[in-house]
LODREN-219486 format. One record per residue: residue in one letter; x, y, z of N, C-alpha, C, O in turn. Coordinates in steps of 0.1 Angstrom, whole numbers, plus 2048, in hexadecimal, padded with zeros to 3 digits. Layout:
BEGIN
R balum nX nY nZ caX caY caZ cX cY cZ oX oY oZ
R a X Y Z X Y Z X Y Z X Y Z
...
This chain:
BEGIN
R balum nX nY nZ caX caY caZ cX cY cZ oX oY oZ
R x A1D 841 E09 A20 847 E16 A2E 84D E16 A31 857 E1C
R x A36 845 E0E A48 84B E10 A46 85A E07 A49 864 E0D
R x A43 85B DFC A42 867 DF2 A3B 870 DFA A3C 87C DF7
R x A2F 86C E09 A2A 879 E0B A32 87B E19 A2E 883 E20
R x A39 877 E1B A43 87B E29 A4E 882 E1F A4D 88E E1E
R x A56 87D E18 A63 87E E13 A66 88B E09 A71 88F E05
R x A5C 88F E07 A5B 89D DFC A5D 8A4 E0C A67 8A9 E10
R x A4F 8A4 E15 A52 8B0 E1D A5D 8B4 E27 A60 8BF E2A
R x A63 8A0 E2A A6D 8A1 E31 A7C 8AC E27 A81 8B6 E2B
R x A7F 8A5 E19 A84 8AF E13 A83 8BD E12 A8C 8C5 E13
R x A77 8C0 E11 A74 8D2 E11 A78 8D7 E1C A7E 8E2 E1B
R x A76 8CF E2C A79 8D6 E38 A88 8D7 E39 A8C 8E1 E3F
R x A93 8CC E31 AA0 8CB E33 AA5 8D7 E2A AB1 8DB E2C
R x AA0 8DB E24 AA5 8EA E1A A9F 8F1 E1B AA0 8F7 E11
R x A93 8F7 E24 A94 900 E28 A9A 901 E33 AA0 90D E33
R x A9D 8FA E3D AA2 8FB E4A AB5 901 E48 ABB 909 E4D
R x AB8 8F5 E3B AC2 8FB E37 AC6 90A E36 ACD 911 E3D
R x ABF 90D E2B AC0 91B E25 ABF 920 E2F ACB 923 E31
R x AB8 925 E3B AB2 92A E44 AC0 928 E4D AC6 932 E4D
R x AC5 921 E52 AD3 922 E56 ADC 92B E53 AE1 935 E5A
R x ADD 925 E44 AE7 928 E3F AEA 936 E3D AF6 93B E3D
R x ADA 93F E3A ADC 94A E3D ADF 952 E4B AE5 95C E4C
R x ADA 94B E56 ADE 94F E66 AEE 94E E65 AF6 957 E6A
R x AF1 945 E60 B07 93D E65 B0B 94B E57 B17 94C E56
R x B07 952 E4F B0D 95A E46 B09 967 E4E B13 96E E4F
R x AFF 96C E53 AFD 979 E5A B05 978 E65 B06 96E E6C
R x B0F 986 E66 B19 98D E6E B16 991 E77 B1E 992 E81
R x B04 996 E7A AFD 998 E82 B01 996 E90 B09 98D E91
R x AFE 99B E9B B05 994 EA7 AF3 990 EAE AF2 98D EBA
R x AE6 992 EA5 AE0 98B EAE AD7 97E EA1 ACD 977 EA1
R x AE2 980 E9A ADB 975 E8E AD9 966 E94 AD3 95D E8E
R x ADE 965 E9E ADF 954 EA4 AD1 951 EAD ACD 946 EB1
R x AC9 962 EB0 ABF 95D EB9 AB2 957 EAD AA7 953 EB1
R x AB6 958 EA0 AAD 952 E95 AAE 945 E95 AA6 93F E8E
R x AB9 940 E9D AB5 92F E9C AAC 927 EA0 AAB 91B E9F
R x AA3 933 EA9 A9C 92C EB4 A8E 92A EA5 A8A 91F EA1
R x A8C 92F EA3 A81 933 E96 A85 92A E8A A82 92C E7E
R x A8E 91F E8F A90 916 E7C A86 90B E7C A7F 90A E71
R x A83 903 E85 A73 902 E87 A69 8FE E7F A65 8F5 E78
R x A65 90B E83 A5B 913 E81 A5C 91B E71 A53 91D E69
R x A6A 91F E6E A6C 925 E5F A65 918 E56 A5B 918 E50
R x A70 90D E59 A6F 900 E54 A66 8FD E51 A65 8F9 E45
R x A5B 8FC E5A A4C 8F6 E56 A42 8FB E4E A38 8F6 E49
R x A47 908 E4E A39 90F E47 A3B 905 E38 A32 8FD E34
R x A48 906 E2F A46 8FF E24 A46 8F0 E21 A46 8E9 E17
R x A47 8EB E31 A46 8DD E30 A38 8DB E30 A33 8D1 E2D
R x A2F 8E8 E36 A21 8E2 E3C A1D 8E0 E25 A1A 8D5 E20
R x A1F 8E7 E1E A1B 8EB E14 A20 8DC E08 A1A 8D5 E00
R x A2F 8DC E0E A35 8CE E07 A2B 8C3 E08 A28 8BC DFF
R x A27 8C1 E17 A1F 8B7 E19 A10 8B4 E12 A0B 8AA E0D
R x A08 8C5 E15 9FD 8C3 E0B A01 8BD DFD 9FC 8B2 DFB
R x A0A 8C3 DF4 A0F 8C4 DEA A0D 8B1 DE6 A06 8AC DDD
R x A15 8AB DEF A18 89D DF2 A0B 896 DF5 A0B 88A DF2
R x A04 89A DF9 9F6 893 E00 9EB 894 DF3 9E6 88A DEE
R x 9E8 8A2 DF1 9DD 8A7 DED 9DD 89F DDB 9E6 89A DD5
R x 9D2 8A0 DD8 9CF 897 DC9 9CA 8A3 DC2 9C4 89E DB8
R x 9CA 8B1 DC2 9C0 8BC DC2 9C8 8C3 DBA 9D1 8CA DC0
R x 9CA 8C4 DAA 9D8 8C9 DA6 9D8 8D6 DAA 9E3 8D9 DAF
R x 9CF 8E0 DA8 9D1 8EF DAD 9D5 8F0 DBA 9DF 8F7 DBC
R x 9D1 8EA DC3 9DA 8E7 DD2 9E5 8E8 DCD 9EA 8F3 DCB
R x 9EF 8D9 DC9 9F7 8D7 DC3 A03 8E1 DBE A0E 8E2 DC2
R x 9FD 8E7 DB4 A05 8F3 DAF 9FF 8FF DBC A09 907 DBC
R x 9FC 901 DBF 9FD 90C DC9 A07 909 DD3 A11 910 DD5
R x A05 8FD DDA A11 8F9 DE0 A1A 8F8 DDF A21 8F8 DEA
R x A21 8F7 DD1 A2E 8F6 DCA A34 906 DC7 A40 90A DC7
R x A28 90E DC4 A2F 919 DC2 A31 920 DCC A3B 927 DCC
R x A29 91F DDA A2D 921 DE7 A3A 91F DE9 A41 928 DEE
R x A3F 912 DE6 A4B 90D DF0 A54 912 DE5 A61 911 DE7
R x A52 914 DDD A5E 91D DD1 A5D 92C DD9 A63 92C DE3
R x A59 932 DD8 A56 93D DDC A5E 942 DE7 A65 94C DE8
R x A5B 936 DF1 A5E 938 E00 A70 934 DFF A7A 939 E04
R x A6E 929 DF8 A81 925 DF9 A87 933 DEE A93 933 DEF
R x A84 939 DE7 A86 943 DE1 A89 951 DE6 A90 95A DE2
R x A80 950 DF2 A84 95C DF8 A8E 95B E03 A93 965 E08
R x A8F 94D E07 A9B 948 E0F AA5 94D E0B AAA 957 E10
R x AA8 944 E00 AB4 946 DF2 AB6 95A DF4 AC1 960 DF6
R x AAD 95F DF2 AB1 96D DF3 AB6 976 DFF ABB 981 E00
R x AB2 96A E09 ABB 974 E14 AC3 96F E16 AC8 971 E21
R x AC7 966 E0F ADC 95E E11 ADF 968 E03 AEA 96D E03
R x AD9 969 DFB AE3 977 DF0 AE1 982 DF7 AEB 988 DF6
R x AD9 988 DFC ADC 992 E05 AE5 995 E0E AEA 9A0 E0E
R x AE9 98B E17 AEF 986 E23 AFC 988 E1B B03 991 E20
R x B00 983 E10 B0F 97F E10 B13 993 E02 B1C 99B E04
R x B0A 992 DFA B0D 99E DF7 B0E 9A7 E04 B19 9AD E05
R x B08 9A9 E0C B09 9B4 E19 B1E 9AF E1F B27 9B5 E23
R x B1C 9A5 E1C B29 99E E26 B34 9A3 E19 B3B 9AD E1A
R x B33 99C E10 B3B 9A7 E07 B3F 9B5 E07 B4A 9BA E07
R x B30 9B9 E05 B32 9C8 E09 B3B 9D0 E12 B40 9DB E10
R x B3D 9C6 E21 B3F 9CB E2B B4D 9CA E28 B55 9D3 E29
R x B4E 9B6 E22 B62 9B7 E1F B68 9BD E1C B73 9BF E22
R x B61 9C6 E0E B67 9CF E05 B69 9E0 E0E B74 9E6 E0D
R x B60 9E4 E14 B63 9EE E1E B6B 9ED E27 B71 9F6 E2D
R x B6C 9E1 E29 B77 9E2 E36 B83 9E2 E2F B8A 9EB E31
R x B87 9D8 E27 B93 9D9 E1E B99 9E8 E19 BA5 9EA E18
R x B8D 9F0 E17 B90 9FC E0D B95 A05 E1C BA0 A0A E1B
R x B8E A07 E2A B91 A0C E35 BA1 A05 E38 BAC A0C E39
R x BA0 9FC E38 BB0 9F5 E39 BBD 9FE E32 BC7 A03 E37
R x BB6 9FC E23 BC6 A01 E20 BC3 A11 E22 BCE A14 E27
R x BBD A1C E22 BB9 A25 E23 BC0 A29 E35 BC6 A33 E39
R x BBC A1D E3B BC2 A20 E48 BD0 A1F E4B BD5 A25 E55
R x BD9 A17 E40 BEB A0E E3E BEA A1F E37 BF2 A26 E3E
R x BE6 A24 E31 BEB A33 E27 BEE A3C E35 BF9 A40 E37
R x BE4 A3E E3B BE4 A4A E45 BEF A44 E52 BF4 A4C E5A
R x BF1 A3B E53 BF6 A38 E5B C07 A39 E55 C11 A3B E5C
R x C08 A37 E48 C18 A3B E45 C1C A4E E43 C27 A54 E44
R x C0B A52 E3E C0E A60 E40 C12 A66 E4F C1B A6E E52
R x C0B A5F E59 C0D A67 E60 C1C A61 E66 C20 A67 E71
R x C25 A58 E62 C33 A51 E67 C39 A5C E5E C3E A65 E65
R x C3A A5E E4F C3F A68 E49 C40 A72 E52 C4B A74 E59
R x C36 A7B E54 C36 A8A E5E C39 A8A E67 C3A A95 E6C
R x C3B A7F E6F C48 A7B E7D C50 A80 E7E C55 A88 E85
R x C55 A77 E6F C64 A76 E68 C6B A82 E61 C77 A83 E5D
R x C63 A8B E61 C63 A9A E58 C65 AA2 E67 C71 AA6 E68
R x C5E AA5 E72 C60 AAE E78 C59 AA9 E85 C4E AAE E87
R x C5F A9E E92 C5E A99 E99 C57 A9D EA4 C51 A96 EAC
R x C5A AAC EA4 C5C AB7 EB3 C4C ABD EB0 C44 AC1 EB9
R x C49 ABE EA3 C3B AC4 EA1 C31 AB9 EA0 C26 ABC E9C
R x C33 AAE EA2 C28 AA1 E9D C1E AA2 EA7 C12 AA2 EA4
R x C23 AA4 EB1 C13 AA1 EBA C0A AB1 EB4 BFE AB0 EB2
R x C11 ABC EB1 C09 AC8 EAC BFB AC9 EA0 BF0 ACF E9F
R x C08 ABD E97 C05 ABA E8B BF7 AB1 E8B BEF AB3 E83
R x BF4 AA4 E97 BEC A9D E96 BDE AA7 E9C BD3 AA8 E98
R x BE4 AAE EA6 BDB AB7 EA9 BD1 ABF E9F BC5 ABF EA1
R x BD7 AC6 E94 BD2 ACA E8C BCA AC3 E80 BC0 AC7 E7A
R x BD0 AB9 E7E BC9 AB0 E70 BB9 AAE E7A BAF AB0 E74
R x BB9 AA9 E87 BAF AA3 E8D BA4 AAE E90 B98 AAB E94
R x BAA ABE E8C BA0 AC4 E8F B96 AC7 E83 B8C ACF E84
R x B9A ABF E75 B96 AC0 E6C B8A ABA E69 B83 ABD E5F
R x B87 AB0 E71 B7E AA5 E73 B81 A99 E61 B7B A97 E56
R x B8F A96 E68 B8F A8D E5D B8B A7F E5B B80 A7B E60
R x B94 A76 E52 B89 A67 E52 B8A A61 E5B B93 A64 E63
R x B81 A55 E5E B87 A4C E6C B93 A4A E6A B9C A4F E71
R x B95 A42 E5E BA2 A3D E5D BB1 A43 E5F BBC A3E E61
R x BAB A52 E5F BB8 A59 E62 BB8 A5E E75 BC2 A61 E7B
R x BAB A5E E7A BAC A5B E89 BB2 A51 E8D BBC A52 E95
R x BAE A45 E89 BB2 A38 E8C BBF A38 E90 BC5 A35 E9B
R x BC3 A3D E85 BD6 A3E E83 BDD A4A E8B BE8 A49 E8F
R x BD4 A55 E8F BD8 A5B E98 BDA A59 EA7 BE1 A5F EAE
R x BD3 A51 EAA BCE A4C EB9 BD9 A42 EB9 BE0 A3D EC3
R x BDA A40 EAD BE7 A31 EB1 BF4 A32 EB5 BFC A2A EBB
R x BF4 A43 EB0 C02 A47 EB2 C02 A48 EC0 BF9 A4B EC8
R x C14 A42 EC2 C1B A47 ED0 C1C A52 ED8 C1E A54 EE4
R x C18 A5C EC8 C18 A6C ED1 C06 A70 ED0 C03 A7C ED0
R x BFE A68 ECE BF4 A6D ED0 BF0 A76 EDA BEF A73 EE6
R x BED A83 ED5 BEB A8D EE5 BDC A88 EEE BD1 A86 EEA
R x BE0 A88 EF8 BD9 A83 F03 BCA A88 F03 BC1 A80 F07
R x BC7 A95 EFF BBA A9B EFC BB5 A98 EF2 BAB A9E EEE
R x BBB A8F EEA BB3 A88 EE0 BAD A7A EDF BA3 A75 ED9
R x BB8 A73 EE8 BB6 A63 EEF BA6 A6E EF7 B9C A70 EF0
R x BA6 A71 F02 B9E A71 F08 B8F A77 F02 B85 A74 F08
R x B8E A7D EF9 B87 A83 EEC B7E A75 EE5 B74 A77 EE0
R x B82 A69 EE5 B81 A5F EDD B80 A57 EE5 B79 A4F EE0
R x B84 A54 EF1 B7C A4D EF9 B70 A4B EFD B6C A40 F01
R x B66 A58 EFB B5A A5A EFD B58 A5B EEC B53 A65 EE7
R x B5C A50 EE4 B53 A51 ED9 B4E A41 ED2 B54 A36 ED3
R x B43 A46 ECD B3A A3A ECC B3E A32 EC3 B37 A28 EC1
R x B49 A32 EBD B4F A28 EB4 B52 A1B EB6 B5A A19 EAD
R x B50 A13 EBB B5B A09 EC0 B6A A09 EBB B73 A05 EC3
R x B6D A0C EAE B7C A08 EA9 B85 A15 EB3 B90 A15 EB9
R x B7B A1E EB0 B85 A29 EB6 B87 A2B EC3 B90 A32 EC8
R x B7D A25 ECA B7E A22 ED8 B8B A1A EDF B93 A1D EE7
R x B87 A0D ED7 B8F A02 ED9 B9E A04 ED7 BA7 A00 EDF
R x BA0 A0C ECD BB1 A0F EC8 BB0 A21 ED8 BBA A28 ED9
R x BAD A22 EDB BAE A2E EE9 BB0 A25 EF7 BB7 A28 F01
R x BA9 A18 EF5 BAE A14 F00 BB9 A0D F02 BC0 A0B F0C
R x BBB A09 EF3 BCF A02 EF0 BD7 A0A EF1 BE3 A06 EF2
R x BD5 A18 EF1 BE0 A1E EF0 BE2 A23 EFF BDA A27 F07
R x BF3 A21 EFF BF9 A25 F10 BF6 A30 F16 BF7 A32 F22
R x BF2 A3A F0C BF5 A4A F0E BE5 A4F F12 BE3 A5B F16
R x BDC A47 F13 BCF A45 F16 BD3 A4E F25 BDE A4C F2B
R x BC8 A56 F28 BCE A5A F37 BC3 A4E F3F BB9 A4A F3A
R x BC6 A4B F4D BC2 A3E F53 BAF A42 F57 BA6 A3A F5A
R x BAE A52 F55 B9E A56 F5B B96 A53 F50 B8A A50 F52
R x B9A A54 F43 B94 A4E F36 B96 A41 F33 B8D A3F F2B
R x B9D A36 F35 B9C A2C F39 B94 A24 F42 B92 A18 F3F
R x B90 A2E F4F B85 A29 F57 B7A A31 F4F B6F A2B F4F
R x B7A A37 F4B B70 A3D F46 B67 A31 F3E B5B A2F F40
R x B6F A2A F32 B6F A21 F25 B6B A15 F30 B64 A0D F2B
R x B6E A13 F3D B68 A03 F43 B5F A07 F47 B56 A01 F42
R x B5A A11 F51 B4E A13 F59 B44 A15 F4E B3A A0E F4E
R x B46 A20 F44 B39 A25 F3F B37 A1F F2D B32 A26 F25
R x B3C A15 F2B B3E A10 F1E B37 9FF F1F B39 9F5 F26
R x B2E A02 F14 B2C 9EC F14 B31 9E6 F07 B2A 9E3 EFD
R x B3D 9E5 F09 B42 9E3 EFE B4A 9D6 F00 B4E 9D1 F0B
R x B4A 9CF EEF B4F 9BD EF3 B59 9BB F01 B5D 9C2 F0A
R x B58 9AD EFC B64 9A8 F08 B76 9AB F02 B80 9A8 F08
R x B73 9B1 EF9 B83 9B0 EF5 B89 9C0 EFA B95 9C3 EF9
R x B81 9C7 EFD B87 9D3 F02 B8B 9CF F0E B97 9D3 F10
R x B86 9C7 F18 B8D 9C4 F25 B9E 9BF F25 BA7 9C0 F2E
R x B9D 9BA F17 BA9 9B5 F18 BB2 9BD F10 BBC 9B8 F0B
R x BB0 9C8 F0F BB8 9D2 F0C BB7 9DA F16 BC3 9DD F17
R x BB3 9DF F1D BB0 9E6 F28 BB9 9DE F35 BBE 9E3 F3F
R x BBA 9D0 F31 BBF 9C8 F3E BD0 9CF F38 BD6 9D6 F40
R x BD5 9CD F29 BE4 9D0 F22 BE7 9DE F28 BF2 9E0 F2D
R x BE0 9E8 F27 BDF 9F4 F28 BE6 9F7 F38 BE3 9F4 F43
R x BF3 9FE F31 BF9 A03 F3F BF8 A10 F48 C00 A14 F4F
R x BED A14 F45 BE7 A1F F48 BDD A1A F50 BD8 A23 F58
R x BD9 A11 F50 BC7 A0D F52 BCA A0D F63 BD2 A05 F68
R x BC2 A17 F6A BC3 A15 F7B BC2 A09 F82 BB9 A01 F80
R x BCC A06 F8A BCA 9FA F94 BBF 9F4 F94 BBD 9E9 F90
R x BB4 9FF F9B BA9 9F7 F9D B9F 9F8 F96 B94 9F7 F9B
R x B9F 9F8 F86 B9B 9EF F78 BA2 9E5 F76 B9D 9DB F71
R x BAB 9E5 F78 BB7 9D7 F75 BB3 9CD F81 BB6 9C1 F7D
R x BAE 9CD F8C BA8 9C3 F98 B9A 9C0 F8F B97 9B5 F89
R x B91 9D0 F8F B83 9CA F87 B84 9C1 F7E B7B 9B8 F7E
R x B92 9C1 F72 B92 9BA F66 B94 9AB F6C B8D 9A2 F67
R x B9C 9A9 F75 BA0 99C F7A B94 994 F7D B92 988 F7B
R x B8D 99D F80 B7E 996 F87 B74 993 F79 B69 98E F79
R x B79 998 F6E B6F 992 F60 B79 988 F59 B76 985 F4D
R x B81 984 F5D B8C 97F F5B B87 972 F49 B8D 96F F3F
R x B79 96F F4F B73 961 F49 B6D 969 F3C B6A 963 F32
R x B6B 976 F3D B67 97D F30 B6F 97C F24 B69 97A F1A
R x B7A 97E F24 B83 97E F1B B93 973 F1D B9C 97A F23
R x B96 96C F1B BA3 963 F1A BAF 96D F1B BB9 96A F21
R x BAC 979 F13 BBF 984 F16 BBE 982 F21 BC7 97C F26
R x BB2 988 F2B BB1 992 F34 BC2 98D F41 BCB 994 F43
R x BC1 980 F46 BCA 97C F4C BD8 97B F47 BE2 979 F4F
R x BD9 97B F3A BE7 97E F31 BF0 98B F33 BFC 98F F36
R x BE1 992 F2F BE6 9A4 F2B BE6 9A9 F3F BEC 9B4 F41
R x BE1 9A4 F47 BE6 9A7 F53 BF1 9A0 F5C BF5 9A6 F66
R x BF5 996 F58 C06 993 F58 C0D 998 F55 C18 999 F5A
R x C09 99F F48 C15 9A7 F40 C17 9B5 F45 C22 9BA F44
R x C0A 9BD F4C C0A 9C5 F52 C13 9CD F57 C0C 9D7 F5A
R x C1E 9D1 F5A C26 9D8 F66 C1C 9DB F76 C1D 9D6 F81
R x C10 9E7 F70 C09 9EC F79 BFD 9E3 F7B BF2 9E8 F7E
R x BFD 9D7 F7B BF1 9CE F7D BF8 9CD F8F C04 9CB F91
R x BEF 9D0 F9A BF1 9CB FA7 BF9 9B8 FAA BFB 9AD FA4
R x BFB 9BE FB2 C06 9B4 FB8 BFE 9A8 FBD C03 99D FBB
R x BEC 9AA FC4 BE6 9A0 FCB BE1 997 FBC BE0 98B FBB
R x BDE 9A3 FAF BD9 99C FA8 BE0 98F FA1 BDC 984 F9E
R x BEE 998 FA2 BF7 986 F9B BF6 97E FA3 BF2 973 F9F
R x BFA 980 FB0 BFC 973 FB7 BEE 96D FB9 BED 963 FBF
R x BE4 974 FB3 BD4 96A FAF BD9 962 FA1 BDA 956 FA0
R x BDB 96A F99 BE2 961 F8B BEB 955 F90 BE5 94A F92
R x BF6 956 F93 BFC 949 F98 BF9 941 FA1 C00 937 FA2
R x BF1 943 FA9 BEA 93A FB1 BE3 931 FA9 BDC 928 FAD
């Protein structure tokens, strides 16, 4: 009786495993609704462990065994899938990284060369449709021209979005623009709350999602242009 519980009980504990393990490695943001299904993954190779365990039938037997090889085998392959893909992504972002630290000292260099033409200068590189990474770095700048913040506000990126609403130079109608017509994380609120540009009454709105994001009440203390009723809601 213990050898025909105890094989299946084992089989369910490693598949259930594996089957995790690949959900907690996927980056996914809806990989967590697969936990509801471990179950149910679990059992199919326990129902087979158990024949396996029960049955006296050796072709059963070996059918059953190559089943649950099979099935934990193809587990096993979507945890190397899962983590090659996660790799994959490290190594791109890495390579965007320093690609991004390059453009970002080119464009401090051509500052530093000829100060009075820089906003001209960003103007032009951007008409070239160059890399993100060299957007990125443009948007970041202090002198980013205003018709290019607002240009990239309405764009489907998130990175490039997100660095439009950090920057001061953001004009405040593209700013409401990026709250009203954007569904984007909770962490834009809290750049949007930093954002000294962001109109009064998005900075009330943000107060009121206050529970979405932890900055949001930080970055509106720090405010200058955060309303007056809103602090004295903060320190109360």
């Amino acid at each position: 009786m213990k050898k025909t519980i105890l094989f299946p009980f084992f089989i369910f504990l490693i598949s259930t495993f594996l089957y995790l393990y690949a959900i907690f490695s996927s980056r996914s943001s809806t990989a967590g609704i697969g936990i509801i299904l471990v179950p149910f993954v679990a059992l199919i190779p326990t129902v087979f462990a158990f024949i396996f365990a029960k049955t006296q039938n050796n072709k059963s037997r070996i059918l059953s065994i190559v089943f649950i090889l099979i099935y934990l085998g193809y587990e096993v392959h979507l945890i190397s899938k899962t983590i090659q893909k996660n790799n994959l992504e490290d190594r791109k972002a890495k390579e965007a990284s320093i690609k991004h630290q390059a453009f970002q000292k080119q464009l401090a260099d051509q500052k530093h060369i000829d100060p009075l033409k820089f906003q001209d200068y960003l103007i032009n590189i951007e008409k070239n449709t160059p890399p993100r990474e060299l957007i990125l770095a443009i948007l970041e700048t202090k002198e980013c021209p205003p018709e290019l913040l607002s240009k990239y506000s309405r764009s489907n990126d998130l990175g490039l979005t997100l660095t439009v609403a950090q920057n001061n130079l953001t004009p405040s109608t593209d700013l409401e623009y990026i709250f009203y017509n954007s569904s984007y994380p909770s962490y834009f609120y809290s750049s949007l709350a930093r954002n000294t540009n962001t109109p009064p009454n998005i900075l009330k709105e943000l107060y009121n999602l206050k529970e979405k994001n932890t900055l949001i009440v930080p970055n509106l203390m720090n405010n200058p242009n955060t309303p007056k009723e809103i602090l004295e809601n903060i320190n109360n």
